[in-house]
Phi, psi and omega in degrees: 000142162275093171276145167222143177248106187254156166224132199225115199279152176238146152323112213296160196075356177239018172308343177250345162295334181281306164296339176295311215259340176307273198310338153319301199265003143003285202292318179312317168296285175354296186298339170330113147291116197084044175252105154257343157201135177210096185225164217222147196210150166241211142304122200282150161292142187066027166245147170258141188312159150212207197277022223210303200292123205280329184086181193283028150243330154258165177201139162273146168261139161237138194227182197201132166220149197270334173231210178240322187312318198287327185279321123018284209278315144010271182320305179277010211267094200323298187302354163269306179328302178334285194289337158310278200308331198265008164249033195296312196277323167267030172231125201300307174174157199251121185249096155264155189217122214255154172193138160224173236255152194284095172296125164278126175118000000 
């Protein structure tokens, strides 16, 4: 399994144009053979920042893929190009962290 985590800056003040055009391409990513999670996350509400805390412009993508092939294709996938071209501009920068799980033993 793959995990990944991004973090995604948007250009300030345009984090819910972004998030608009995320959750739009949502269902699509999902249906991705070997999409096993992709939800988009913020700062929880009723906490006061701290040295922790991604702030009002950014959001994580938390993703789950069953292989690197599936997250591969992922990537190459028309509706992401797609969902690329149409926030190139309001997003500031992009972190991504391709990551897999720790085997016990």
């Amino acid at each position: 399994m793959i995990h990944v985590v991004a973090v995604i800056t948007a250009q300030p003040g345009q984090r819910a144009k972004v998030l608009e055009a995320f959750l739009a391409n949502t269902a699509a990513v999902r249906a991705e053979q070997g999409c096993i999670e992709y939800t988009a996350t913020i700062d929880a509400e009723g906490l006061p920042p701290t040295p922790g805390s991604i702030g009002e412009d950014s959001f994580i993508v938390v993703e789950k893929w069953a292989s690197l092939a599936a997250l591969q294709a992922h990537g190459a996938a028309p509706h992401m190009k797609a969902y690329g071209a149409k926030v190139k501009d309001l997003v500031a920068k992009r972190v991504i962290h391709i990551l897999q799980p720790v085997q016990a033993g």
